[in-house]
NULUM-333126 format. One record per atom (N, C-alpha, C): residue number from 1; atom name; z, y, x. Coordinates in Angstrom, 2 decimals, decimal comma. Last residue first. Layout:
% NULUM-333126
pos->NUM; site->CA; Z->Z; Y->Y; X->X
...
***
This chain:
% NULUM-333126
pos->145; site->N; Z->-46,04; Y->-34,27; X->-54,18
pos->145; site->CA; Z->-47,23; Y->-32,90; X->-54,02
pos->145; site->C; Z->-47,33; Y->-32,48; X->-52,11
pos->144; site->N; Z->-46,52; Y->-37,18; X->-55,77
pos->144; site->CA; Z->-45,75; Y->-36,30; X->-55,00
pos->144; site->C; Z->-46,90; Y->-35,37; X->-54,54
pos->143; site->N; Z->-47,41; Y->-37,43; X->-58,98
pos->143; site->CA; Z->-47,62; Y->-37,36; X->-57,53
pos->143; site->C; Z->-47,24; Y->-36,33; X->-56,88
pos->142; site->N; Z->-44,49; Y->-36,90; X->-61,42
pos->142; site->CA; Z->-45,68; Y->-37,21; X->-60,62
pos->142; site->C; Z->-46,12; Y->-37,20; X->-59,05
pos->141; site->N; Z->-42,61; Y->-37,84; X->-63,98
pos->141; site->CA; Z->-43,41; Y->-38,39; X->-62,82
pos->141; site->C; Z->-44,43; Y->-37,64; X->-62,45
pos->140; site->N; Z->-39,72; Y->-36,02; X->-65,33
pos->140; site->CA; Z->-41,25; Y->-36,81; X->-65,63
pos->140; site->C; Z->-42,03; Y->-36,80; X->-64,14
pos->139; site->N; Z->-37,37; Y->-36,83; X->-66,83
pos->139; site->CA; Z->-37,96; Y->-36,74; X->-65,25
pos->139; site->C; Z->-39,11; Y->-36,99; X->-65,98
pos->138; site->N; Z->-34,52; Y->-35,04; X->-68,93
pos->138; site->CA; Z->-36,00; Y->-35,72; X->-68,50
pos->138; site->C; Z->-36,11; Y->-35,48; X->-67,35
pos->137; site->N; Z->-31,08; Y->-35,50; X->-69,02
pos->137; site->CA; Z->-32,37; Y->-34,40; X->-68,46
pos->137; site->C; Z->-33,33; Y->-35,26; X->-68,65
pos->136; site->N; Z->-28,01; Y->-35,31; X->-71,32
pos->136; site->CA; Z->-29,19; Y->-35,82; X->-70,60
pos->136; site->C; Z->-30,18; Y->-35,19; X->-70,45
pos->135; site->N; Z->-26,12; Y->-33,46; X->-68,33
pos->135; site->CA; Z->-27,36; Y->-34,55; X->-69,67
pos->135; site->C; Z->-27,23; Y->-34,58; X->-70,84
pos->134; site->N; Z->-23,36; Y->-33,69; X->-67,22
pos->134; site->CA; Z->-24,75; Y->-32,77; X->-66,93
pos->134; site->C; Z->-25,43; Y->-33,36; X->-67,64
pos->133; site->N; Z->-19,67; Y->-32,59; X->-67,84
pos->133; site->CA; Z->-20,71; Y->-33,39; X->-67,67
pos->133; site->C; Z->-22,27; Y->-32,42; X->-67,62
pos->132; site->N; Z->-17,65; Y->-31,48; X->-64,96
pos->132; site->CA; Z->-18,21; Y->-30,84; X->-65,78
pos->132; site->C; Z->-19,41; Y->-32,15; X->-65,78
pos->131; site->N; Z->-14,54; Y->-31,03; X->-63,14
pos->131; site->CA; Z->-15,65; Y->-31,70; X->-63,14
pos->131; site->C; Z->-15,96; Y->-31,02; X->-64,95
pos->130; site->N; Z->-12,80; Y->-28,48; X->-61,10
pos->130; site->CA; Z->-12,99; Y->-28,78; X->-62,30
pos->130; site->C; Z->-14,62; Y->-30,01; X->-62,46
pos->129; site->N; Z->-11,53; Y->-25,08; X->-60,17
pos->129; site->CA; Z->-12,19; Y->-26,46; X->-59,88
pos->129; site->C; Z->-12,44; Y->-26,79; X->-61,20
pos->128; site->N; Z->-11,56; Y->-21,43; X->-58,56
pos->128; site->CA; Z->-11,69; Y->-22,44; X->-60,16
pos->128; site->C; Z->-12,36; Y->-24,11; X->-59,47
pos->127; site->N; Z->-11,58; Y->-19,81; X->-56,64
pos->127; site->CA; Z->-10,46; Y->-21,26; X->-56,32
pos->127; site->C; Z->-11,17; Y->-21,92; X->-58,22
pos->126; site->N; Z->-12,78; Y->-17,46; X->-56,92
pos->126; site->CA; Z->-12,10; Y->-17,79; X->-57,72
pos->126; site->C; Z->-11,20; Y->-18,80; X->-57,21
pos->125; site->N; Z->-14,42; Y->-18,19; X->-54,79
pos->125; site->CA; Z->-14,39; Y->-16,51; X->-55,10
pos->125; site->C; Z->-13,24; Y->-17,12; X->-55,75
pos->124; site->N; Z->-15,66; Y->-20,80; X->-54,86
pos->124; site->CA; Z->-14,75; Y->-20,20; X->-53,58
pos->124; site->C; Z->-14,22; Y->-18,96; X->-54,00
pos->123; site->N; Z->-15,38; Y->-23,10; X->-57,27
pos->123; site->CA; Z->-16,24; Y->-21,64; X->-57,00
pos->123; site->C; Z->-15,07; Y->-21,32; X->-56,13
pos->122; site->N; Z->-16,10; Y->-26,64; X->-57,41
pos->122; site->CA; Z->-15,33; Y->-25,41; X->-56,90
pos->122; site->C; Z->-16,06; Y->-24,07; X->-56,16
pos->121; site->N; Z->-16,81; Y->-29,38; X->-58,96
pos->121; site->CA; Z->-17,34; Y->-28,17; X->-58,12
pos->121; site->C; Z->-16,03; Y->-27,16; X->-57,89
pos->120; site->N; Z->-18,41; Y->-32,54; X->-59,62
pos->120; site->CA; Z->-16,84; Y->-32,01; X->-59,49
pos->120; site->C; Z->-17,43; Y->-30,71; X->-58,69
pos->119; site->N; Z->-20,09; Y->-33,65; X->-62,73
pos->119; site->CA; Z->-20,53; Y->-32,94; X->-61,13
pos->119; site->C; Z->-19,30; Y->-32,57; X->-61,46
pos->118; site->N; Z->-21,70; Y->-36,45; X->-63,70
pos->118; site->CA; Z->-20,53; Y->-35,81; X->-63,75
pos->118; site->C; Z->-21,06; Y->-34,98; X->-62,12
pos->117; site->N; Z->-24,79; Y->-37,04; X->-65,70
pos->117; site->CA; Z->-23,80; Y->-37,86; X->-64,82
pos->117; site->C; Z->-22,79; Y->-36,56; X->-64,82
pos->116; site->N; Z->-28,40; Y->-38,35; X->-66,25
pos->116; site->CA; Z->-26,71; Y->-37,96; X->-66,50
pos->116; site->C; Z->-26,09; Y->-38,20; X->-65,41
pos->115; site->N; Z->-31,78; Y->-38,64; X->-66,67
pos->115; site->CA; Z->-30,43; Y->-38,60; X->-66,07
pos->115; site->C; Z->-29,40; Y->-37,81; X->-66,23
pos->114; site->N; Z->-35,15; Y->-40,17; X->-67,98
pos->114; site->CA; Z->-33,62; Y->-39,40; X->-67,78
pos->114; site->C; Z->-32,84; Y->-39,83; X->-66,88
pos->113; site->N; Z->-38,43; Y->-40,77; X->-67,19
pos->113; site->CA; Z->-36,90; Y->-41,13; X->-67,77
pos->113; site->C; Z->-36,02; Y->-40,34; X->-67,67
pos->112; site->N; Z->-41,43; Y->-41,85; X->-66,54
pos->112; site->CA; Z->-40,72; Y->-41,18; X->-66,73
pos->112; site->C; Z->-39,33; Y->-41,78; X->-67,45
pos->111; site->N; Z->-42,76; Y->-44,66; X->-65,10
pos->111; site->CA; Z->-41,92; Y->-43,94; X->-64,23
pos->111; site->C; Z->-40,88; Y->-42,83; X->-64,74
pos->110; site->N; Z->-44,29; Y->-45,74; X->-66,93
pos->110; site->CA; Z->-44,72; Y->-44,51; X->-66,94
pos->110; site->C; Z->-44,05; Y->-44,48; X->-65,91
pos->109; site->N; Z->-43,24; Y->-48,78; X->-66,58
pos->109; site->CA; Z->-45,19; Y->-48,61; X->-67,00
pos->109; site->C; Z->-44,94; Y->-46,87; X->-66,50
pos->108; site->N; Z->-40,63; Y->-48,47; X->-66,70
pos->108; site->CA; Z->-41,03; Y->-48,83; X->-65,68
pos->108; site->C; Z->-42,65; Y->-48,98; X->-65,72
pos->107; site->N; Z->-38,60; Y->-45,68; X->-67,54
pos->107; site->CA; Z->-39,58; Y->-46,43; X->-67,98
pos->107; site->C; Z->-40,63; Y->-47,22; X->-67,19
pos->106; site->N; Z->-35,67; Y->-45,24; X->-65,91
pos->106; site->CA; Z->-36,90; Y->-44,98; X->-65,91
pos->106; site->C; Z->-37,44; Y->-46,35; X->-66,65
pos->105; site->N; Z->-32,66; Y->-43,68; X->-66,07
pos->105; site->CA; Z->-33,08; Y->-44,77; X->-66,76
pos->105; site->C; Z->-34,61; Y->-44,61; X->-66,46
pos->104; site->N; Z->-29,81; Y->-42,78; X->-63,73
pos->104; site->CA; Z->-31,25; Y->-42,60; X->-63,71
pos->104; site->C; Z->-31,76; Y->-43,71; X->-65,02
pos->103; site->N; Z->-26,30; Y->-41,33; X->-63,35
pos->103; site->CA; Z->-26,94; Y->-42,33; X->-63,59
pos->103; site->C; Z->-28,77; Y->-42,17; X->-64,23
pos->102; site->N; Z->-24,00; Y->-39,64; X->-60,68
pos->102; site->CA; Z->-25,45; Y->-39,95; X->-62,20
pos->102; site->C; Z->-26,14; Y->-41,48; X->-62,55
pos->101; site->N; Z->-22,28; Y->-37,48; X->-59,25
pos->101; site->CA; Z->-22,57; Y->-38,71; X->-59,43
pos->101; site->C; Z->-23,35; Y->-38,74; X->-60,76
pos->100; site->N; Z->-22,13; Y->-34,92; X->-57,36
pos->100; site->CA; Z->-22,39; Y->-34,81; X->-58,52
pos->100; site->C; Z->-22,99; Y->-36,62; X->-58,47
pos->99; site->N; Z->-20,59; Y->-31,78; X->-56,00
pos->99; site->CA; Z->-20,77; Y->-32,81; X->-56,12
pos->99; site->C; Z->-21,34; Y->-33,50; X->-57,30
pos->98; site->N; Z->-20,47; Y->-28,15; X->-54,69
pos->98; site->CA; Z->-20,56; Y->-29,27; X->-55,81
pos->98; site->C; Z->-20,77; Y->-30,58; X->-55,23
pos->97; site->N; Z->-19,56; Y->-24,98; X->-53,86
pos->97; site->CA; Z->-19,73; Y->-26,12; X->-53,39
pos->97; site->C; Z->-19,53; Y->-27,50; X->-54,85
pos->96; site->N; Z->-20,19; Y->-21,77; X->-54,08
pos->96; site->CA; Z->-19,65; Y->-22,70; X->-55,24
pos->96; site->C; Z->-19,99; Y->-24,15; X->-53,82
pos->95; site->N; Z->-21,40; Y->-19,32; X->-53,45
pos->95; site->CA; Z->-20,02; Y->-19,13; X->-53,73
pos->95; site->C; Z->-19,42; Y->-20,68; X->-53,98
pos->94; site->N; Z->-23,83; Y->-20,11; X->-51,69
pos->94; site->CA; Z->-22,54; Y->-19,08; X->-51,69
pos->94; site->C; Z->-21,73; Y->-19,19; X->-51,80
pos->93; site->N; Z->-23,19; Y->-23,89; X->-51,46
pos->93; site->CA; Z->-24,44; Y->-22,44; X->-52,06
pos->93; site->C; Z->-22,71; Y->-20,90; X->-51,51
pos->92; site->N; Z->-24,13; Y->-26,70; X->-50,90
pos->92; site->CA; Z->-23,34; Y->-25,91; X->-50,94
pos->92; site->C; Z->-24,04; Y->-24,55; X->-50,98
pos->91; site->N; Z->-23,80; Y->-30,54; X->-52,40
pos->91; site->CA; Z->-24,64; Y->-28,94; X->-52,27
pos->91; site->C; Z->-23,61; Y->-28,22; X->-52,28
pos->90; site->N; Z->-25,07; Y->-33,66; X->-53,67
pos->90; site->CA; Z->-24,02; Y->-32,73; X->-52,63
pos->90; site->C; Z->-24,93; Y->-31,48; X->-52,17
pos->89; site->N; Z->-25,50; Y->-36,95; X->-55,42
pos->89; site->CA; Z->-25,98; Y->-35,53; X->-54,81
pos->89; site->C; Z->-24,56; Y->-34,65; X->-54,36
pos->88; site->N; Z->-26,20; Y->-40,32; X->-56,04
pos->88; site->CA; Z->-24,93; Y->-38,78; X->-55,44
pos->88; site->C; Z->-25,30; Y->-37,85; X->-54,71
pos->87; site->N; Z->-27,47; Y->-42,24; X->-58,07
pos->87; site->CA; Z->-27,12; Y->-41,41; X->-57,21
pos->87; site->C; Z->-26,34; Y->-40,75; X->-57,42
pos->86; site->N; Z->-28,65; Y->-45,59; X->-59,61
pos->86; site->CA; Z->-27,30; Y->-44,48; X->-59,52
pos->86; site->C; Z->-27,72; Y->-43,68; X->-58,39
pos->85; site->N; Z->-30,87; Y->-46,58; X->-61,53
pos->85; site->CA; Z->-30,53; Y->-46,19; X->-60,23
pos->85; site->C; Z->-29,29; Y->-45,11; X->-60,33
pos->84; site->N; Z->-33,08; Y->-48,97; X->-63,24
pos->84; site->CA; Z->-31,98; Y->-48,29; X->-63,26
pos->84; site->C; Z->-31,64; Y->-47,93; X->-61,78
pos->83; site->N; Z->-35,97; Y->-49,14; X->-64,79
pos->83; site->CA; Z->-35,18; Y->-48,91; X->-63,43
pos->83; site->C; Z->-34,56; Y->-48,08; X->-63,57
pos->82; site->N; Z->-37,23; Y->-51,52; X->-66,94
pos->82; site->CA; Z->-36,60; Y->-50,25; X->-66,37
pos->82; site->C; Z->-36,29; Y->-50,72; X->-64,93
pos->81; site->N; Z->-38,06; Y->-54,02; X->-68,07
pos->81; site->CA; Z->-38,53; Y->-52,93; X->-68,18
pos->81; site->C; Z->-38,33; Y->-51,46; X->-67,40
pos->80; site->N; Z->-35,64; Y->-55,67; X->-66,29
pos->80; site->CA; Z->-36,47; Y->-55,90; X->-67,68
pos->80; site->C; Z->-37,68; Y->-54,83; X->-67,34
pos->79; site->N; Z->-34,47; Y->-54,08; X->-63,82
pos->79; site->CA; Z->-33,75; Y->-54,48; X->-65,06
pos->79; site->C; Z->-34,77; Y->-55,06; X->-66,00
pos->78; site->N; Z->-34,71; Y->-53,03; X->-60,36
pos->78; site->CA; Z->-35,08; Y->-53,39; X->-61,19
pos->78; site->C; Z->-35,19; Y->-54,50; X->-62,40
pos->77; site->N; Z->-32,20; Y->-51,10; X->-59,00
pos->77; site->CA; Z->-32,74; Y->-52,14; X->-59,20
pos->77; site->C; Z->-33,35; Y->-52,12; X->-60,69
pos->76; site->N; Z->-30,98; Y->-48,44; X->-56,32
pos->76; site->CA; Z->-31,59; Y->-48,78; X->-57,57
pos->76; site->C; Z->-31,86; Y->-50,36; X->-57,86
pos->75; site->N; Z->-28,94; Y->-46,11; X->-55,09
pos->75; site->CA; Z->-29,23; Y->-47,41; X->-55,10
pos->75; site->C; Z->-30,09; Y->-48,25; X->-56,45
pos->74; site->N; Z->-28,91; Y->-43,18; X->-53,00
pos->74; site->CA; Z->-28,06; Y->-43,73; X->-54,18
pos->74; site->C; Z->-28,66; Y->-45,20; X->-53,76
pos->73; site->N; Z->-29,11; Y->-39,33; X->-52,33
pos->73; site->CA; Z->-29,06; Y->-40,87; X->-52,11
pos->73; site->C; Z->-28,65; Y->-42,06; X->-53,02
pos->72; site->N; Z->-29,69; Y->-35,76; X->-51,76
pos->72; site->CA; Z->-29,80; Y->-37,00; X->-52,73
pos->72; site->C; Z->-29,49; Y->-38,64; X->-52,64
pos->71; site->N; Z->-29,44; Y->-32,54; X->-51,25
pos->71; site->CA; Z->-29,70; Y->-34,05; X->-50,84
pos->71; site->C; Z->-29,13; Y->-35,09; X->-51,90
pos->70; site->N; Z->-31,23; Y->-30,15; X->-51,84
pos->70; site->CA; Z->-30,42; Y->-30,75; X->-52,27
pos->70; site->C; Z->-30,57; Y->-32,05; X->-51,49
pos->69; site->N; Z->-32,68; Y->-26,93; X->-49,91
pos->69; site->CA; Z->-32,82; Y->-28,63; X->-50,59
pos->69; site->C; Z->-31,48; Y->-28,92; X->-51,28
pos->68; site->N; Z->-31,50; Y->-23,82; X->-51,04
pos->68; site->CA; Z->-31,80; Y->-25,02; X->-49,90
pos->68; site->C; Z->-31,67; Y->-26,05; X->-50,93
pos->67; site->N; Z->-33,55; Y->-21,52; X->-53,43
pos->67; site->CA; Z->-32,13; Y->-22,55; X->-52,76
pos->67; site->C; Z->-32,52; Y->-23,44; X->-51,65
pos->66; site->N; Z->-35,88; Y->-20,95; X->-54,60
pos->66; site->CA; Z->-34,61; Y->-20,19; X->-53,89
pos->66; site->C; Z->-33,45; Y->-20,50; X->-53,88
pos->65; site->N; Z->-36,27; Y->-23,74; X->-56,31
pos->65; site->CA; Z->-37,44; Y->-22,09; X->-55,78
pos->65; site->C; Z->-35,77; Y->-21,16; X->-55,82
pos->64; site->N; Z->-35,33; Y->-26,86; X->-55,22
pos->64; site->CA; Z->-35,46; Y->-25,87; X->-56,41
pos->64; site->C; Z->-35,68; Y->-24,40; X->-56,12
pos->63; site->N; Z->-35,88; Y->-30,05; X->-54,90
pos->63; site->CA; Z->-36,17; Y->-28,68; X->-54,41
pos->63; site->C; Z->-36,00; Y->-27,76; X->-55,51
pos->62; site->N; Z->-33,81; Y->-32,65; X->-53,91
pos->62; site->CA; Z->-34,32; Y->-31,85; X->-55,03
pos->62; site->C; Z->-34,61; Y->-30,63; X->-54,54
pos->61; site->N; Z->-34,61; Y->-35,62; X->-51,61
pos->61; site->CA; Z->-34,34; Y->-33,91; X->-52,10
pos->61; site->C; Z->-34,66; Y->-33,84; X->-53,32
pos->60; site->N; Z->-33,45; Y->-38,86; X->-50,73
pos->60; site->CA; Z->-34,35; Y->-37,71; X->-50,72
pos->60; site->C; Z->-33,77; Y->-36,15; X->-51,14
pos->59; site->N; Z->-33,28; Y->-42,21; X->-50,83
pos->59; site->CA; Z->-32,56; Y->-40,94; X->-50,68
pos->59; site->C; Z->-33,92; Y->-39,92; X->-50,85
pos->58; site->N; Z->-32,27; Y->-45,54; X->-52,01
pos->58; site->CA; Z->-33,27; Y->-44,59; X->-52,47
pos->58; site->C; Z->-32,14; Y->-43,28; X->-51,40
pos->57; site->N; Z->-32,55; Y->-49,24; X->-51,42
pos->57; site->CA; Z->-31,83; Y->-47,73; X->-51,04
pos->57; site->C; Z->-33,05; Y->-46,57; X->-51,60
pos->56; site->N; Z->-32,84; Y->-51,79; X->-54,17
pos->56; site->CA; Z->-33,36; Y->-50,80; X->-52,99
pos->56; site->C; Z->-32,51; Y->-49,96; X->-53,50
pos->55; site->N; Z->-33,36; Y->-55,07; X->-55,36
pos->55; site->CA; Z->-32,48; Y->-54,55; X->-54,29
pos->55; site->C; Z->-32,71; Y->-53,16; X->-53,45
pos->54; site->N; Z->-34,59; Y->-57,53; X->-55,92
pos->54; site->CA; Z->-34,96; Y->-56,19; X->-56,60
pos->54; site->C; Z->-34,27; Y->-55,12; X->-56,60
pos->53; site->N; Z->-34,67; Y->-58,98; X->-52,50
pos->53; site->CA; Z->-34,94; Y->-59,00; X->-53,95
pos->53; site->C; Z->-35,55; Y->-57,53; X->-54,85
pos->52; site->N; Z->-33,34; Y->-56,42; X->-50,70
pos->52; site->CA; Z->-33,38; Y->-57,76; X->-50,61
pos->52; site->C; Z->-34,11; Y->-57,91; X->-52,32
pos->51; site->N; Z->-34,52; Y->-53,12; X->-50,01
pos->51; site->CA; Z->-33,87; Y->-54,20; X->-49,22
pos->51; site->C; Z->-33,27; Y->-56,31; X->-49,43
pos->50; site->N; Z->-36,77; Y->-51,21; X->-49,85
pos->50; site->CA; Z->-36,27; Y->-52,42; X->-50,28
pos->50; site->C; Z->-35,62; Y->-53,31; X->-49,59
pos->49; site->N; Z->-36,78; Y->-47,97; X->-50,15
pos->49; site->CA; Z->-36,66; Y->-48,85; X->-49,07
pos->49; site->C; Z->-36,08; Y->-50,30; X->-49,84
pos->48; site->N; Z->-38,15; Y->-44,74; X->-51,10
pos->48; site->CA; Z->-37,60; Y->-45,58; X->-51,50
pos->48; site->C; Z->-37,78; Y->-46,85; X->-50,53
pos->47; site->N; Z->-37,43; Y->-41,33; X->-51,36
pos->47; site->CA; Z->-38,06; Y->-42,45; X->-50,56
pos->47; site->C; Z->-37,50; Y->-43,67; X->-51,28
pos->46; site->N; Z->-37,88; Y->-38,59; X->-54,07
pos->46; site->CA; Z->-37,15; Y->-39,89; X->-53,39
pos->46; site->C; Z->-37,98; Y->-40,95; X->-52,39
pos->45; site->N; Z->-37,60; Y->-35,95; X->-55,30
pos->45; site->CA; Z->-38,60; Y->-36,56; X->-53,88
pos->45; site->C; Z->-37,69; Y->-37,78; X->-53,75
pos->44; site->N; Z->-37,79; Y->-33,63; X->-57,49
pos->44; site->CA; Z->-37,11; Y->-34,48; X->-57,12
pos->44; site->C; Z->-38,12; Y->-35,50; X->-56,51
pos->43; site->N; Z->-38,17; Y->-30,39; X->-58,15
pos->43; site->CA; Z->-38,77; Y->-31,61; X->-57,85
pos->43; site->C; Z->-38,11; Y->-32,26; X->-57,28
pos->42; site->N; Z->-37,37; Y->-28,43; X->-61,15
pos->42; site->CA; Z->-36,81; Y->-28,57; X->-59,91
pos->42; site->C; Z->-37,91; Y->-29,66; X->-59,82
pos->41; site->N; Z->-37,59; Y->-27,42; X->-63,82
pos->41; site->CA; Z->-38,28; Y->-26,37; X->-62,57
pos->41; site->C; Z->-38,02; Y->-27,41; X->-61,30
pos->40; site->N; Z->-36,87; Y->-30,01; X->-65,10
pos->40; site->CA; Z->-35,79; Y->-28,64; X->-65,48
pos->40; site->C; Z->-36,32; Y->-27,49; X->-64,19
pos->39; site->N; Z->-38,01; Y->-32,00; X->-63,15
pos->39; site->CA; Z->-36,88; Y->-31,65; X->-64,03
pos->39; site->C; Z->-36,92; Y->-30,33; X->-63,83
pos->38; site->N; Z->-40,70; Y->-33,74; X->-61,67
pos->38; site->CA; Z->-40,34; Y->-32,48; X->-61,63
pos->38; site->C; Z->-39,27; Y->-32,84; X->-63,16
pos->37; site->N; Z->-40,46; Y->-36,51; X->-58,87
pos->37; site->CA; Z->-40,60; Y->-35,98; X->-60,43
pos->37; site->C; Z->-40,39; Y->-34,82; X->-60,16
pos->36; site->N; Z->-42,20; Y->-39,10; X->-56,85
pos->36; site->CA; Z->-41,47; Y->-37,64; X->-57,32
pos->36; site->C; Z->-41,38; Y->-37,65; X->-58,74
pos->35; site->N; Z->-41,55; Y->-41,35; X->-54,13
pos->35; site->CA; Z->-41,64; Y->-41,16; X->-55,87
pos->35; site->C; Z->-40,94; Y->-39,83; X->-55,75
pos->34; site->N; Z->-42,86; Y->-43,54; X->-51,78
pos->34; site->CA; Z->-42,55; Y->-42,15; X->-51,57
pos->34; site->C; Z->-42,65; Y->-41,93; X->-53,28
pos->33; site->N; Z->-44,13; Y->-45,59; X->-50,78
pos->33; site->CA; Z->-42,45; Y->-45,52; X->-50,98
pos->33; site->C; Z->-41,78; Y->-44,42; X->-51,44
pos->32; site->N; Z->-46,44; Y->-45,17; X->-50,16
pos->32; site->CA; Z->-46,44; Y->-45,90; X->-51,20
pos->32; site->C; Z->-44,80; Y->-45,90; X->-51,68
pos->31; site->N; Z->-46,86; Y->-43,10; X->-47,94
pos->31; site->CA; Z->-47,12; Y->-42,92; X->-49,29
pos->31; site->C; Z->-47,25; Y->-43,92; X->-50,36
pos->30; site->N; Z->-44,95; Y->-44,79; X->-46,37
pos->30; site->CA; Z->-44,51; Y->-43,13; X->-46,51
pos->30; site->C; Z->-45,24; Y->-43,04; X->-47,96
pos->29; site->N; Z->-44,29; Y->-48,16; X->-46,82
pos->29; site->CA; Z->-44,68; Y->-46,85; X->-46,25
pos->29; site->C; Z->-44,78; Y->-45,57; X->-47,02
pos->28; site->N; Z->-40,84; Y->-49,49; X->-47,60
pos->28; site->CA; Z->-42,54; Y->-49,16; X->-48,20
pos->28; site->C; Z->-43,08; Y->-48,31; X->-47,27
pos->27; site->N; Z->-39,51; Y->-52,07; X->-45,71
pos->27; site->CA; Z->-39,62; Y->-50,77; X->-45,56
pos->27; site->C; Z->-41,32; Y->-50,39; X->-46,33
pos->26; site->N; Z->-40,43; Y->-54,86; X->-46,32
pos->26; site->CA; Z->-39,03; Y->-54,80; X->-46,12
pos->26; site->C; Z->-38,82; Y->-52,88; X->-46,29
pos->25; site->N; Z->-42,38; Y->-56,39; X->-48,42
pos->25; site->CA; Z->-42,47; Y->-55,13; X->-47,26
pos->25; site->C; Z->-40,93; Y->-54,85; X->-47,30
pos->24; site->N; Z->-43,11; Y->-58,33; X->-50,44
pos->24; site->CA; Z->-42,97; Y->-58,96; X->-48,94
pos->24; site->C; Z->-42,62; Y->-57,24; X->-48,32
pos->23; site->N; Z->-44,16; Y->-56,92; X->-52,91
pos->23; site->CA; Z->-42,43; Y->-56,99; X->-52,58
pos->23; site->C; Z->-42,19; Y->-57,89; X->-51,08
pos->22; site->N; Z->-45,98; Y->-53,76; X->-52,94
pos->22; site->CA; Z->-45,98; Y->-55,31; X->-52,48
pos->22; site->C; Z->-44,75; Y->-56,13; X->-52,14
pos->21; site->N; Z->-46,47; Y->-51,61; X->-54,78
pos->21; site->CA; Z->-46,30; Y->-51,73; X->-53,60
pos->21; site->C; Z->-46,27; Y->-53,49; X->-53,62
pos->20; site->N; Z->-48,33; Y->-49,96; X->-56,71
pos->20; site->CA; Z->-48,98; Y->-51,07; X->-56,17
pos->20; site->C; Z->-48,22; Y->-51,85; X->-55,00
pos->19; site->N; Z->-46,77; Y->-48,03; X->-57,62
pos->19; site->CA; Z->-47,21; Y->-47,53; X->-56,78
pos->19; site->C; Z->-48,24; Y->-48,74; X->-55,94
pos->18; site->N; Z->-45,56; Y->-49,07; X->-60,46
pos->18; site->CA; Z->-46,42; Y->-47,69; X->-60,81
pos->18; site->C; Z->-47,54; Y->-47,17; X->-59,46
pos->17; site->N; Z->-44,25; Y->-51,08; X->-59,73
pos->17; site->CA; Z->-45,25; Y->-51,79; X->-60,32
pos->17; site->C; Z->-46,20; Y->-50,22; X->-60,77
pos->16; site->N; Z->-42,54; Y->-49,81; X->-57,83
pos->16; site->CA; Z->-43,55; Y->-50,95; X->-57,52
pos->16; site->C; Z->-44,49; Y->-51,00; X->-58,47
pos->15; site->N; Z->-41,09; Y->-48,32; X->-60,17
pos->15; site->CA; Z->-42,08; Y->-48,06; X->-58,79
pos->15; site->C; Z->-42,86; Y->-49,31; X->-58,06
pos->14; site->N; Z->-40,02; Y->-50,17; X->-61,80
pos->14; site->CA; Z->-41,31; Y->-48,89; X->-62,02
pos->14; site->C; Z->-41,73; Y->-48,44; X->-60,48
pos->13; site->N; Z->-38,32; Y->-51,13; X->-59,95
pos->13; site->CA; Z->-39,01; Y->-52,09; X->-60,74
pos->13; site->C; Z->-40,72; Y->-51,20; X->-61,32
pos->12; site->N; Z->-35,85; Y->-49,44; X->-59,24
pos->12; site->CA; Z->-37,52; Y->-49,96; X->-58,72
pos->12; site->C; Z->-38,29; Y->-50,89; X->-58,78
pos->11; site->N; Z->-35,30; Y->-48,64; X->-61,52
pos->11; site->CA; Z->-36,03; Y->-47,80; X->-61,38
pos->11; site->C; Z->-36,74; Y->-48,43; X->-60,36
pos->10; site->N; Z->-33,97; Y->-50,76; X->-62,90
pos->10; site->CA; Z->-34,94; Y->-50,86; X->-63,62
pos->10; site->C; Z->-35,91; Y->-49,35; X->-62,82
pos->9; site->N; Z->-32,11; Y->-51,49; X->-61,38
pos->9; site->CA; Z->-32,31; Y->-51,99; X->-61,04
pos->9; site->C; Z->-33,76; Y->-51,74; X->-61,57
pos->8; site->N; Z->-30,21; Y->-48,51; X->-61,90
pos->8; site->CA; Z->-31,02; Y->-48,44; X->-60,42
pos->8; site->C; Z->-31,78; Y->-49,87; X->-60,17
pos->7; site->N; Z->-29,55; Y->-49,61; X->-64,14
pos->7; site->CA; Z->-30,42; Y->-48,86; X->-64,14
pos->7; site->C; Z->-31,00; Y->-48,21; X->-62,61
pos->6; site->N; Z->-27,54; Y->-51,73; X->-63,68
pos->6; site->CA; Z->-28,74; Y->-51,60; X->-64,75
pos->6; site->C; Z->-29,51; Y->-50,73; X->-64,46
pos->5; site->N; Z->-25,76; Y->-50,59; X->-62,69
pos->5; site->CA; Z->-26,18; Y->-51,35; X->-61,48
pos->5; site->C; Z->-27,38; Y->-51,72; X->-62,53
pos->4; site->N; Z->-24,50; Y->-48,71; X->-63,99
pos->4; site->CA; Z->-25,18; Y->-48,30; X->-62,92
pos->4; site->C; Z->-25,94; Y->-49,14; X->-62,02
pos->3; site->N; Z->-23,21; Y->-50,36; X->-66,10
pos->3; site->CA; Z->-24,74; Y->-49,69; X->-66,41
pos->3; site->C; Z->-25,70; Y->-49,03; X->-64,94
pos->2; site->N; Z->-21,51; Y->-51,60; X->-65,14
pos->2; site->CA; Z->-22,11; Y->-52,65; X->-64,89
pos->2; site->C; Z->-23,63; Y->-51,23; X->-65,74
pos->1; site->N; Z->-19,63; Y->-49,68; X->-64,52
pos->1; site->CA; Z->-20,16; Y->-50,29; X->-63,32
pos->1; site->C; Z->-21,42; Y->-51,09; X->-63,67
***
């Protein structure tokens, strides 16, 4: 508990200080609130919304070339240097429906960093269940496209 709340504190800590935002703004605007990365082919889009202190909601997509979006949400704060942020992603595809809790570490000068975490899934063809770990991945930052 106490790493997830580390590292969603240190991710918007890098964003502010990567996007110029201004900590009086209760809601960032579209292109100052707005953080991507690309992983592993995929882009990851997060909004980001401050809500008290070093206190923010994050949601958004992962896009990945022939699939529907992914949705995304979670909670971040900013730690020392970092930003730490937990999310929970959810997806359903043909055969398989997943879930998938994580944990985010970003470098708060670059924005880039990793993520882990556990995905619970079930392939419909089969009935097979089962959680499975995922990491660690790089993010690397950039302007959203």
């Amino acid at each position: 508990m106490k790493s997830s709340k580390l590292l969603l504190s240190g991710i918007a800590s890098i964003m502010i200080s990567a996007n110029g935002l201004y900590a009086g703004s209760d809601l960032w605007p579209k292109n100052k609130g707005e953080v991507c990365w690309t992983t592993n082919g995929e882009i990851v889009r997060l909004a980001v919304v401050r809500t008290l202190n070093n206190h923010y909601l994050i949601h958004g997509t992962i896009t990945e070339a022939g699939h529907k979006d992914t949705l995304i949400n979670g909670n971040a704060e900013i730690i020392g240097d970092e930003v730490m942020m937990h999310t929970t992603l959810s997806w359903a595809r043909v055969d398989e429906v997943n879930t998938y809790s994580g944990i985010v570490t970003l470098d708060l000068t670059t924005l880039n960093g990793t993520y882990e975490g556990l995905s619970n899934y079930y392939v419909k063809s089969s009935g097979e269940t089962g959680i499975s770990y995922d990491g660690p991945h790089n993010l690397n930052y950039i302007p959203c496209p």
